[in-house]
PyMOL CGO cylinders between C-alpha atoms (Angstrom):
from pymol import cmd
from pymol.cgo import CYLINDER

trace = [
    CYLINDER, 147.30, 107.34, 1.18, 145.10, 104.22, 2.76, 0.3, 1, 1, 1, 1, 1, 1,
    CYLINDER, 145.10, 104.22, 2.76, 141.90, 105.42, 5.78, 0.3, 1, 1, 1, 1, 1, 1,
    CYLINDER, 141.90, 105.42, 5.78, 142.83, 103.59, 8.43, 0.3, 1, 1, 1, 1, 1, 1,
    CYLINDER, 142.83, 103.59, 8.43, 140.55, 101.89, 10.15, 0.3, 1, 1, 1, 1, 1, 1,
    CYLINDER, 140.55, 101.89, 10.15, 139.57, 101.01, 13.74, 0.3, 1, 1, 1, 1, 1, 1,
    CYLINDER, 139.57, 101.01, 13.74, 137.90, 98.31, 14.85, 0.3, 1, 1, 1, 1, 1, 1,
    CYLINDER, 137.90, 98.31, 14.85, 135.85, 98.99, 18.07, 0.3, 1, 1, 1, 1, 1, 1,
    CYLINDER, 135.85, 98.99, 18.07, 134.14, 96.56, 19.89, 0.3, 1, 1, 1, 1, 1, 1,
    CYLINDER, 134.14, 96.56, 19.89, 130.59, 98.03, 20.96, 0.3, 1, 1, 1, 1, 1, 1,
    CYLINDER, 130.59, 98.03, 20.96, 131.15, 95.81, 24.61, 0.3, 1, 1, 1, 1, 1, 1,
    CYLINDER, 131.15, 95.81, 24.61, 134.16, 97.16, 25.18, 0.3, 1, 1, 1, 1, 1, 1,
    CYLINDER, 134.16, 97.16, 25.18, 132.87, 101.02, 24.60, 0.3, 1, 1, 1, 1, 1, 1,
    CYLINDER, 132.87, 101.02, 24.60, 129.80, 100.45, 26.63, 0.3, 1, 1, 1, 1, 1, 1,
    CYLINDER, 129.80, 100.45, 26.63, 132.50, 98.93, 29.55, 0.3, 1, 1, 1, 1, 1, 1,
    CYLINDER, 132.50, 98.93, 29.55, 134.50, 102.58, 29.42, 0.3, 1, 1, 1, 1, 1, 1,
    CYLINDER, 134.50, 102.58, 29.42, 131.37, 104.86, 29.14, 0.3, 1, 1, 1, 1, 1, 1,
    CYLINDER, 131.37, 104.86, 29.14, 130.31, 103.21, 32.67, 0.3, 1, 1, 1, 1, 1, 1,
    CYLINDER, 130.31, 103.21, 32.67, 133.64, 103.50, 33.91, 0.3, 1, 1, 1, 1, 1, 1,
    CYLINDER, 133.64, 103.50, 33.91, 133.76, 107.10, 33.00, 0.3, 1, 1, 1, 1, 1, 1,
    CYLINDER, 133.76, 107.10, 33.00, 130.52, 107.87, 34.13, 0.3, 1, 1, 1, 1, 1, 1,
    CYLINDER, 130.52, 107.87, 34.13, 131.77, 106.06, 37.48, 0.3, 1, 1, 1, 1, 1, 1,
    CYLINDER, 131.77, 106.06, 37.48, 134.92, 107.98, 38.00, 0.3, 1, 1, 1, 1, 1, 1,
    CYLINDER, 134.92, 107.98, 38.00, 132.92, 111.04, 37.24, 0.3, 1, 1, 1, 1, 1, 1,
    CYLINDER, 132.92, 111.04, 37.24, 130.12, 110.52, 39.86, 0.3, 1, 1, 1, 1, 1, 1,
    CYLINDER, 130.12, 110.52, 39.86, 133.44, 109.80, 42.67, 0.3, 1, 1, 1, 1, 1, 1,
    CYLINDER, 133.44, 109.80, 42.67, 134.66, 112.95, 41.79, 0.3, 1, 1, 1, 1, 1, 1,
    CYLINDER, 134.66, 112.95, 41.79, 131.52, 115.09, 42.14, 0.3, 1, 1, 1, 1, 1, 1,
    CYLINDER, 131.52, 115.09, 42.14, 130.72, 113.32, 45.46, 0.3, 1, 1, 1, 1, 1, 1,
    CYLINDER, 130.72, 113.32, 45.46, 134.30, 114.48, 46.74, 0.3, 1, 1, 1, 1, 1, 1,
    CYLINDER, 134.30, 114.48, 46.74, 133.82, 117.62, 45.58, 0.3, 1, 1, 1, 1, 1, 1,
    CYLINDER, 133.82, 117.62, 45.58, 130.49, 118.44, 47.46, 0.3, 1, 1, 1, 1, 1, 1,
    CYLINDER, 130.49, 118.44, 47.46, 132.01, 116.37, 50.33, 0.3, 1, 1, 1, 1, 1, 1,
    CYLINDER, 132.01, 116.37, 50.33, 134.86, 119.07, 50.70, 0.3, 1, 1, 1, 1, 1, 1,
    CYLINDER, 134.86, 119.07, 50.70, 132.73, 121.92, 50.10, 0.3, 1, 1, 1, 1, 1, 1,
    CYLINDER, 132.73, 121.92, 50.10, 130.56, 121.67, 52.97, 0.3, 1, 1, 1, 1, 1, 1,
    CYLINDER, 130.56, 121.67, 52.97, 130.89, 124.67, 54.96, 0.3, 1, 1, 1, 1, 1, 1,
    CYLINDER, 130.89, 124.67, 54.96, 132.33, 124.59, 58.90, 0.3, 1, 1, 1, 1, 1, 1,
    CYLINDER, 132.33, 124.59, 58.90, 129.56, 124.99, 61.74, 0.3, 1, 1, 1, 1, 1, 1,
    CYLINDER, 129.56, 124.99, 61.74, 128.61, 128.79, 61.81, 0.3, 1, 1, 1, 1, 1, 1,
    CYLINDER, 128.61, 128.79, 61.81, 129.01, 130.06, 65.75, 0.3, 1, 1, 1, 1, 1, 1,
    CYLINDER, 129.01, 130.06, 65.75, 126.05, 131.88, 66.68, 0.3, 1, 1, 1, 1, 1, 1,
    CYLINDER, 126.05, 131.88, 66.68, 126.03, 135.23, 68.57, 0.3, 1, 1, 1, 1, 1, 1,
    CYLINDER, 126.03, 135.23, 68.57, 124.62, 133.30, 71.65, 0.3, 1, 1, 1, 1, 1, 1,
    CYLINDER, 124.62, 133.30, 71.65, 127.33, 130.82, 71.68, 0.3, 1, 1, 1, 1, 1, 1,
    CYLINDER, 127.33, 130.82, 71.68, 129.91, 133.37, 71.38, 0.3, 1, 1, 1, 1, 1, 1,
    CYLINDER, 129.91, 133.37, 71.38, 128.41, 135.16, 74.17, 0.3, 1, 1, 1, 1, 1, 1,
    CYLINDER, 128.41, 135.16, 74.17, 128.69, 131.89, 76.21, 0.3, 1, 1, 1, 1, 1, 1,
    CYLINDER, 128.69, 131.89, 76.21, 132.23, 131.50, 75.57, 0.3, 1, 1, 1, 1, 1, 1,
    CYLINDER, 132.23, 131.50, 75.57, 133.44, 134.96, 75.48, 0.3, 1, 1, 1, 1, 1, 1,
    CYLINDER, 133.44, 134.96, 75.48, 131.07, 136.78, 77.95, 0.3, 1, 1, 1, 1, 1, 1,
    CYLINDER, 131.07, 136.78, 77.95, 130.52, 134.52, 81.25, 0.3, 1, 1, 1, 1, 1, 1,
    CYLINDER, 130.52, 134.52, 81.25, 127.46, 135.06, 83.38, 0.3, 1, 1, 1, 1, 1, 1,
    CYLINDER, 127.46, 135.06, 83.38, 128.89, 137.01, 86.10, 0.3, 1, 1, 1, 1, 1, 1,
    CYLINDER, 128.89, 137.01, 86.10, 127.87, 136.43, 89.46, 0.3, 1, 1, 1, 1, 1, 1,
    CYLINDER, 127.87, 136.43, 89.46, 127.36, 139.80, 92.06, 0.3, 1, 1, 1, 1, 1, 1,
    CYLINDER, 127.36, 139.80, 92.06, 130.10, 139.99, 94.54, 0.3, 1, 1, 1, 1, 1, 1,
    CYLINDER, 130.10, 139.99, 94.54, 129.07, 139.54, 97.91, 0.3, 1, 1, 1, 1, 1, 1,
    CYLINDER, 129.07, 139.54, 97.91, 130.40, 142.99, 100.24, 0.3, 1, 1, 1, 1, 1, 1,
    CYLINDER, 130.40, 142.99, 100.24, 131.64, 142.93, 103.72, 0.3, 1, 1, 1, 1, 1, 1,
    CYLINDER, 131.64, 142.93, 103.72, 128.12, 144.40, 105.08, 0.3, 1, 1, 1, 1, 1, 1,
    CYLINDER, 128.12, 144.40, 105.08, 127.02, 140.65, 103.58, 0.3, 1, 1, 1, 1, 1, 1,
    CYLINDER, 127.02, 140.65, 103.58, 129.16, 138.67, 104.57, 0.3, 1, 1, 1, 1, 1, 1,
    CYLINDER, 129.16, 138.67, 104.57, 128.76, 140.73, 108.30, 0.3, 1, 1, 1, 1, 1, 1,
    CYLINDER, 128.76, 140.73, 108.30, 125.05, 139.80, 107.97, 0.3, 1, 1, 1, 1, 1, 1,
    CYLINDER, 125.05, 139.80, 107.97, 125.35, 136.30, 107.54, 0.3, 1, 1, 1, 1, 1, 1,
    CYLINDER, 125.35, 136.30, 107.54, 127.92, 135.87, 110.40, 0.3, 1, 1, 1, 1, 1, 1,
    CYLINDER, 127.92, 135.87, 110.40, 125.24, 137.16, 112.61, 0.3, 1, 1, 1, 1, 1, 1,
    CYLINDER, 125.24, 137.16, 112.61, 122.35, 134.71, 111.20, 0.3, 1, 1, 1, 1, 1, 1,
    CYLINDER, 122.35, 134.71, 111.20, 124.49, 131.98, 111.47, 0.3, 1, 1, 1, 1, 1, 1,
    CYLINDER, 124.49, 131.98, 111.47, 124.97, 132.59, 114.86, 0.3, 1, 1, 1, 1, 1, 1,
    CYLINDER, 124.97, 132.59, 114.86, 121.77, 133.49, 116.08, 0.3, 1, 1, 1, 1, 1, 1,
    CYLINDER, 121.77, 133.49, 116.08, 120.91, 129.97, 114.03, 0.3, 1, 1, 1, 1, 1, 1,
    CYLINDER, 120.91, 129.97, 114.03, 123.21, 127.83, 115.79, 0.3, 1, 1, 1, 1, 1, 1,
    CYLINDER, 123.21, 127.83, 115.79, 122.09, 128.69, 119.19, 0.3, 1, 1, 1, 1, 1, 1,
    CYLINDER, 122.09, 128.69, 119.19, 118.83, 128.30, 118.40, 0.3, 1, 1, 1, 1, 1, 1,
    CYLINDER, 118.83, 128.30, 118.40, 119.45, 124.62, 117.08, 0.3, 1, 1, 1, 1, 1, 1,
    CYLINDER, 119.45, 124.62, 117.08, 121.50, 123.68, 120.34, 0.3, 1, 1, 1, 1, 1, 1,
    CYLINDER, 121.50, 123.68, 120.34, 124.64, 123.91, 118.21, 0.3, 1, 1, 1, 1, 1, 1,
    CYLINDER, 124.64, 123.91, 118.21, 127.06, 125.82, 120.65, 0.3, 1, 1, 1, 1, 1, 1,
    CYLINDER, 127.06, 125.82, 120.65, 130.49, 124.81, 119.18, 0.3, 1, 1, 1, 1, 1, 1,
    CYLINDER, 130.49, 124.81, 119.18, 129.25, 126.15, 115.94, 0.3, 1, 1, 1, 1, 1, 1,
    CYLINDER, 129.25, 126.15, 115.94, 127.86, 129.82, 117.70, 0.3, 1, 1, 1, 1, 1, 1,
    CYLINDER, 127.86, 129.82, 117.70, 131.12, 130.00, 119.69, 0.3, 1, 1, 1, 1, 1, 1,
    CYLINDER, 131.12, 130.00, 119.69, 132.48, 130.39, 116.02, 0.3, 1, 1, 1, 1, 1, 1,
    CYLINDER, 132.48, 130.39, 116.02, 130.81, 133.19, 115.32, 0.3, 1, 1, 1, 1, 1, 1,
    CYLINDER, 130.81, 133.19, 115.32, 131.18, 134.96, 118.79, 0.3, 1, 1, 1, 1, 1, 1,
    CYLINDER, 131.18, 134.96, 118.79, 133.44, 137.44, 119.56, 0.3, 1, 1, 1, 1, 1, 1,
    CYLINDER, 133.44, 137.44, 119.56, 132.22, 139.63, 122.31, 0.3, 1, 1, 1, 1, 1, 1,
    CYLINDER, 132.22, 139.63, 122.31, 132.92, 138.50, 126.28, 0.3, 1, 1, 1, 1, 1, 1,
    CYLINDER, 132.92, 138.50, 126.28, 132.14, 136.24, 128.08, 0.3, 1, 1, 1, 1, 1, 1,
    CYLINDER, 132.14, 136.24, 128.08, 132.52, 137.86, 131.33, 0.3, 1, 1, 1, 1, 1, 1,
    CYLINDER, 132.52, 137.86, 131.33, 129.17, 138.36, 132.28, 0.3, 1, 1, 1, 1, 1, 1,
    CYLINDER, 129.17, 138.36, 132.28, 128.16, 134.47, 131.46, 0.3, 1, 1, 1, 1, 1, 1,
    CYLINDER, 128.16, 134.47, 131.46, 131.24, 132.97, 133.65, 0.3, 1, 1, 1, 1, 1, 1,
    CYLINDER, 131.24, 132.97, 133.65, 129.97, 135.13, 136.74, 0.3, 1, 1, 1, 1, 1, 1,
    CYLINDER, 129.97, 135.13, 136.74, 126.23, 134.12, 135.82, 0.3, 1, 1, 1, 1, 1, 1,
    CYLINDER, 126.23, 134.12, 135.82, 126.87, 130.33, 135.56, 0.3, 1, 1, 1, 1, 1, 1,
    CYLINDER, 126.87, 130.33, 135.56, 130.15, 129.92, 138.03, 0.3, 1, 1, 1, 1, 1, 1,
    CYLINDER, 130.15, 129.92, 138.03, 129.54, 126.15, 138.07, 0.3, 1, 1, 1, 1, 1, 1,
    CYLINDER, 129.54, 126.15, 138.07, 130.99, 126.29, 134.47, 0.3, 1, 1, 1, 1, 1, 1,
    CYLINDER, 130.99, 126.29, 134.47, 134.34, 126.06, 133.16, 0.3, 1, 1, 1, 1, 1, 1,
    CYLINDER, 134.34, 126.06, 133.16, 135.30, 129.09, 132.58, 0.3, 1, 1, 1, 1, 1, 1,
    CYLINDER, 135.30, 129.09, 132.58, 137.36, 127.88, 129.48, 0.3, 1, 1, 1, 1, 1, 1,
    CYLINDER, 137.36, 127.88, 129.48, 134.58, 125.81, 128.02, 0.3, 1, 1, 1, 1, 1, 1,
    CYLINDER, 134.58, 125.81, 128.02, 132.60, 128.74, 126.07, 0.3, 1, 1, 1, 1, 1, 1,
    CYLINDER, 132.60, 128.74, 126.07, 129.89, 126.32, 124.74, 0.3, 1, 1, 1, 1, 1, 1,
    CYLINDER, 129.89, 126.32, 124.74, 129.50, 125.05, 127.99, 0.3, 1, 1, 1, 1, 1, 1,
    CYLINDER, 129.50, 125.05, 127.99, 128.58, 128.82, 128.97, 0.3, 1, 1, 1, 1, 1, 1,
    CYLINDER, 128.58, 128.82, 128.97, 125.94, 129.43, 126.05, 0.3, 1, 1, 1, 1, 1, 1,
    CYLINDER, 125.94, 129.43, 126.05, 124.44, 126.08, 126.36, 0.3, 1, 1, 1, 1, 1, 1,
    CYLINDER, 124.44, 126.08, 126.36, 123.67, 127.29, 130.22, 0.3, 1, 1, 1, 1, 1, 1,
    CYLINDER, 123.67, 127.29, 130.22, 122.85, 130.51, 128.92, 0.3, 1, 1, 1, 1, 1, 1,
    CYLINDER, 122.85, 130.51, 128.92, 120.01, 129.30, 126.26, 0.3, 1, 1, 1, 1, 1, 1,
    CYLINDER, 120.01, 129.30, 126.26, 118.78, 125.98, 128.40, 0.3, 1, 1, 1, 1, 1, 1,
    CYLINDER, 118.78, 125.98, 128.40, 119.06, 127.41, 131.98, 0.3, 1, 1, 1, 1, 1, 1,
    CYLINDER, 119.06, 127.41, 131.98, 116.31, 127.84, 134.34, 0.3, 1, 1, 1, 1, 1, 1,
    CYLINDER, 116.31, 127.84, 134.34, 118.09, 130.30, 136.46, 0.3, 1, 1, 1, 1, 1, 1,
    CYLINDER, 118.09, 130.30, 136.46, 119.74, 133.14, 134.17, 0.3, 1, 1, 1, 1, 1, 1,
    CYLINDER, 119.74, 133.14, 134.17, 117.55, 132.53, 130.96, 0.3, 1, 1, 1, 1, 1, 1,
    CYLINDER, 117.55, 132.53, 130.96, 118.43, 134.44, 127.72, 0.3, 1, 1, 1, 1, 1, 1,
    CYLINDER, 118.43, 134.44, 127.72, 116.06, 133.87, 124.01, 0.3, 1, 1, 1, 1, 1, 1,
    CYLINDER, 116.06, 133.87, 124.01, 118.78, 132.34, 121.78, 0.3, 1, 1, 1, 1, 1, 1,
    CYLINDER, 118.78, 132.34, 121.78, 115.57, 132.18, 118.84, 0.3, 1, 1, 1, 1, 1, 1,
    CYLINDER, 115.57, 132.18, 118.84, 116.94, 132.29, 115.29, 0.3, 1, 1, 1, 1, 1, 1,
    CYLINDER, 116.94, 132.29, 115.29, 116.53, 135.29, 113.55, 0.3, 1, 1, 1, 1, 1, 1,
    CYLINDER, 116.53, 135.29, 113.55, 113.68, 136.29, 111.74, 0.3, 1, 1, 1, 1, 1, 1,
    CYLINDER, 113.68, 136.29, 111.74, 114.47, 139.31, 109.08, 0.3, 1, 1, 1, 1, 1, 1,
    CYLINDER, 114.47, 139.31, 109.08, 117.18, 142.11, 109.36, 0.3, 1, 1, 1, 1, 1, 1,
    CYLINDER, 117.18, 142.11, 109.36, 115.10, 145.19, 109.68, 0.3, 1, 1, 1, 1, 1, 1,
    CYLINDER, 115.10, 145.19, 109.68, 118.49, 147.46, 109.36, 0.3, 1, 1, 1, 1, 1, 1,
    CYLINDER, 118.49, 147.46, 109.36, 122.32, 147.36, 108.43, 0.3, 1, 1, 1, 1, 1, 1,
    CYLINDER, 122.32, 147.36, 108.43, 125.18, 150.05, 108.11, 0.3, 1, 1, 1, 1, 1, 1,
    CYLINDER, 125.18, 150.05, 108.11, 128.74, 150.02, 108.39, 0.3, 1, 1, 1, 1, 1, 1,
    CYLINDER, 128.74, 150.02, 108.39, 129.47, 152.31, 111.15, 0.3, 1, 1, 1, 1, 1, 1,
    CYLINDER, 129.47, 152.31, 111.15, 133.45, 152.17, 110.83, 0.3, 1, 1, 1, 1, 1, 1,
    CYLINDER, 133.45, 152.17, 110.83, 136.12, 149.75, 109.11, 0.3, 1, 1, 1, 1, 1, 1,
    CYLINDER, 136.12, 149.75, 109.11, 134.98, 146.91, 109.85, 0.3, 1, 1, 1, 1, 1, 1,
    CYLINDER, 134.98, 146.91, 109.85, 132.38, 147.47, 111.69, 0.3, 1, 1, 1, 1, 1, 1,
    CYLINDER, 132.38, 147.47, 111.69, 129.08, 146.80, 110.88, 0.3, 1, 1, 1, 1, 1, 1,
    CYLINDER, 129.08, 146.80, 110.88, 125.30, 147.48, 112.96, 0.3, 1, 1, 1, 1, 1, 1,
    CYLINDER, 125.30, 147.48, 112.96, 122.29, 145.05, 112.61, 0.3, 1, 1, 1, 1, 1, 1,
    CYLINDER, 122.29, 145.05, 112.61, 118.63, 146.07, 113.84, 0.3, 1, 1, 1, 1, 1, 1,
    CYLINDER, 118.63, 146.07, 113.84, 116.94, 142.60, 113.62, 0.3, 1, 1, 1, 1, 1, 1,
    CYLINDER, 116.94, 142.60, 113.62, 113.98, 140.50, 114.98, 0.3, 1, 1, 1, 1, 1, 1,
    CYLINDER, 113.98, 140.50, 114.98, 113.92, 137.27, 116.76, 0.3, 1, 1, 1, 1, 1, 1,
    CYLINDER, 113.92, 137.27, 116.76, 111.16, 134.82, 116.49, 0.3, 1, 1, 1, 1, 1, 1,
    CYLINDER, 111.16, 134.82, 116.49, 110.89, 131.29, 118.18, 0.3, 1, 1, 1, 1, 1, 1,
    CYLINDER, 110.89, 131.29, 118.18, 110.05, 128.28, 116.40, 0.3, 1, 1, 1, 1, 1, 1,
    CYLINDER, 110.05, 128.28, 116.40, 106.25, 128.88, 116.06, 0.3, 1, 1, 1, 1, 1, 1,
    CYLINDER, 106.25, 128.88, 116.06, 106.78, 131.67, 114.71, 0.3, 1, 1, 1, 1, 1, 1,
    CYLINDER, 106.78, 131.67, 114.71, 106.14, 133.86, 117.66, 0.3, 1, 1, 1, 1, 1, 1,
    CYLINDER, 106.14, 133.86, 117.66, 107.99, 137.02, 117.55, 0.3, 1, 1, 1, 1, 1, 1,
    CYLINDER, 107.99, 137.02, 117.55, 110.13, 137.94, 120.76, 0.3, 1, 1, 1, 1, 1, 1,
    CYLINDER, 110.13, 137.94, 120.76, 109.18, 141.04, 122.02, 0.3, 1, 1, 1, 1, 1, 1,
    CYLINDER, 109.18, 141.04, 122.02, 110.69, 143.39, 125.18, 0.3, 1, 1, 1, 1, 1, 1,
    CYLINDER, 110.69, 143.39, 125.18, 114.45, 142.74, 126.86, 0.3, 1, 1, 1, 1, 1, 1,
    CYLINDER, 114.45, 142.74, 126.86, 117.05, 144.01, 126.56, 0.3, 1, 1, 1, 1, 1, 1,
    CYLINDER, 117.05, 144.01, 126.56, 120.53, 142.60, 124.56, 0.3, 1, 1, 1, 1, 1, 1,
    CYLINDER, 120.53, 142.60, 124.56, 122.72, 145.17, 125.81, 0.3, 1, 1, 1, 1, 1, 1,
    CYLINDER, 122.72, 145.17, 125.81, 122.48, 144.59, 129.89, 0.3, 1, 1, 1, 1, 1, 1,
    CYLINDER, 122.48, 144.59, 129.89, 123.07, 140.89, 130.89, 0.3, 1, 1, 1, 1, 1, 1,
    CYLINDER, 123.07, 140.89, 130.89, 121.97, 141.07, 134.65, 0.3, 1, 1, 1, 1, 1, 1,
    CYLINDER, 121.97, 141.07, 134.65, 119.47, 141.59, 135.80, 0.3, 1, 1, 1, 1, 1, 1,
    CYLINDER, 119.47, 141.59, 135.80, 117.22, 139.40, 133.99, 0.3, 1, 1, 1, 1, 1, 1,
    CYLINDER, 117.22, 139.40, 133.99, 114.09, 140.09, 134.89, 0.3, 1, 1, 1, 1, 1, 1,
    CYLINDER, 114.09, 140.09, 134.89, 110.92, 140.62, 132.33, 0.3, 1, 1, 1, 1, 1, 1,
    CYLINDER, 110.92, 140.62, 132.33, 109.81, 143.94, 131.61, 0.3, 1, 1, 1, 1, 1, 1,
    CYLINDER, 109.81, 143.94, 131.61, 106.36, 144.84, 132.49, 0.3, 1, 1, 1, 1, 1, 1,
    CYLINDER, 106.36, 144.84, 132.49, 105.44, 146.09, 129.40, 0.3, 1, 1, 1, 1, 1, 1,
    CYLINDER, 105.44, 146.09, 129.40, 106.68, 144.63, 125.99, 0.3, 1, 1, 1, 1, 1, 1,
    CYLINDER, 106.68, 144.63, 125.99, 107.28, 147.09, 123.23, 0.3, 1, 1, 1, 1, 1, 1,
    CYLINDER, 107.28, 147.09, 123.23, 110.28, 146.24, 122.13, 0.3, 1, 1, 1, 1, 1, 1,
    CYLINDER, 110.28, 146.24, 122.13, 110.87, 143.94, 119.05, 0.3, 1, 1, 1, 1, 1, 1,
    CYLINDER, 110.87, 143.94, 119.05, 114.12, 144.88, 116.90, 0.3, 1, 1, 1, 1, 1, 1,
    CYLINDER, 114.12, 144.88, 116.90, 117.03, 144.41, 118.90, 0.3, 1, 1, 1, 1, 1, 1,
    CYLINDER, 117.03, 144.41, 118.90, 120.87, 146.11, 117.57, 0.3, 1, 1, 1, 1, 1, 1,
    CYLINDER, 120.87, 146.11, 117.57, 123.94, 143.38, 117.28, 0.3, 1, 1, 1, 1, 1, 1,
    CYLINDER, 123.94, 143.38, 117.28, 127.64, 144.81, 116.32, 0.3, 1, 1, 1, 1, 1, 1,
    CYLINDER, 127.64, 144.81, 116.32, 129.87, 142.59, 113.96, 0.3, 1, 1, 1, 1, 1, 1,
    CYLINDER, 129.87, 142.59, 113.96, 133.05, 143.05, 113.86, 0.3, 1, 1, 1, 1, 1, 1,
    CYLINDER, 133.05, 143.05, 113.86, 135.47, 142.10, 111.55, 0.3, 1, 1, 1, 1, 1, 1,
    CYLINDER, 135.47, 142.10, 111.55, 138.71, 140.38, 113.18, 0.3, 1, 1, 1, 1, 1, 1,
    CYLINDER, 138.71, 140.38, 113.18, 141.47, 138.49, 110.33, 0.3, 1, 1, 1, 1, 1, 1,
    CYLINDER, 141.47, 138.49, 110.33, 138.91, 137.98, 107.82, 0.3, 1, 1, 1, 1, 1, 1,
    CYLINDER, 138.91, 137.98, 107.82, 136.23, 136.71, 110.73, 0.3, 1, 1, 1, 1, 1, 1,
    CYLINDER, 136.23, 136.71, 110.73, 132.98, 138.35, 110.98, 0.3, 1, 1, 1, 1, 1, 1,
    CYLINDER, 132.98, 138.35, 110.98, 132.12, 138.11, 114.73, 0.3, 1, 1, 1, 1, 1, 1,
    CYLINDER, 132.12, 138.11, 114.73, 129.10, 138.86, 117.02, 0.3, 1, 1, 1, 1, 1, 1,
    CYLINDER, 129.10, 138.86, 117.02, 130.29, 141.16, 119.71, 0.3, 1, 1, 1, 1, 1, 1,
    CYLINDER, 130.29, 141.16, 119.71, 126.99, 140.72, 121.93, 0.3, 1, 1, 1, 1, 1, 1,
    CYLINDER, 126.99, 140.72, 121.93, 124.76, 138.18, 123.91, 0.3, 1, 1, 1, 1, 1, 1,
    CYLINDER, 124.76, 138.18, 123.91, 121.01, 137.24, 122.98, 0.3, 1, 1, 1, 1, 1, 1,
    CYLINDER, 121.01, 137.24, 122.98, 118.53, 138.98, 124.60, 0.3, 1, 1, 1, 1, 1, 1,
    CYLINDER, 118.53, 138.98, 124.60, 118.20, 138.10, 128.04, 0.3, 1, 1, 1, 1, 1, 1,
    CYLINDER, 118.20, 138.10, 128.04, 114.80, 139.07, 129.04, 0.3, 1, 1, 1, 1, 1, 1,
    CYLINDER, 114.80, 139.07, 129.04, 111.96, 139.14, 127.14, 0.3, 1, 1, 1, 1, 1, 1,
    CYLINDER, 111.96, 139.14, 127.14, 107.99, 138.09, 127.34, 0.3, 1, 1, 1, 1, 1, 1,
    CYLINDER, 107.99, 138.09, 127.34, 105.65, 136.35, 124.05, 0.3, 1, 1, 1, 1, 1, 1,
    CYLINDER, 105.65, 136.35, 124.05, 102.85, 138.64, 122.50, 0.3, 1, 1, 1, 1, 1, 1,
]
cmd.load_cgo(trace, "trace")
């Protein structure tokens, strides 16, 4: 039996060695393509998704408190629509102090109430809360201080008797007690600024 023999061209070898080596390098970059990993999460970003930061709920006694800033802030910016908002008390006493007014018009009656020269009550924003309770479903109590806008702190009066209004001769007094009440989801003031008081 005859050896066969193969002619190879040396081009033509060196031609599929770098082909080889070609396809090779494709298939290892593929490879380590595929194999990177995913993202890892990290505990924080779990807790971000999975845990939210959770904001405290705000209670009735809060909610009571702000009503009575809020009004106590409006009168003391002239804003009497706003205040009569936030007002739930009567209004008896101001109709028969300011009968000029209409009786139906109740910013009409603060507005008389905080810029008149006759019947004069301090409708000053208030400064702090000193106290709050709940005193009964839906009922709250507020001990608080006024101040005026220098900062002065109102002082004597009385929020509790509308008439007279006449200055006391001595000035104690500085934390006055406000009711809210809560009416249909309302928080409202049930009584009038202090209607007579004196500056330190």
């Amino acid at each position: 039996m005859g050896v066969i023999r193969i002619k190879c061209h040396p081009k033509k070898i060196m031609l599929h060695s770098k082909l080889l080596r070609s396809i090779c390098l494709i298939g290892l970059l593929l490879t380590a393509c595929s194999a990177v990993p995913p993202p890892v999460s990290t505990p924080a970003d779990n807790a971000t998704s999975h845990n939210p930061v959770q904001t405290p709920t705000r209670t009735d006694l809060d909610l009571a408190g702000d009503a009575l800033t809020m009004f106590f802030d409006a009168l003391s910016k002239g804003d009497y629509s706003t205040a009569v908002k936030y007002y739930g008390g009567s209004y008896t006493a101001l109709q028969s102090m300011y009968p000029k007014v209409d009786p139906q018009d109740r910013a009409a009656l603060f507005k008389s109430a905080c810029e008149g020269s006759v019947y004069r009550f301090y409708c000053w924003k208030a400064k702090d809360i000193v106290e709050q309770k709940q005193v009964s479903l839906g009922r709250y109590l507020f001990t608080v201080r006024f101040e005026d806008e220098q900062g002065h702190l109102l002082t004597g009066g009385d929020n509790r008797t509308a008439v007279p209004c006449l200055p006391p001769e001595t000035c104690p007094r500085s934390q006055y007690v406000y009711t809210v009440q809560k009416a249909e989801g309302d928080f409202l003031v049930q009584e009038l600024p202090v209607c007579a008081g004196c500056w330190p």
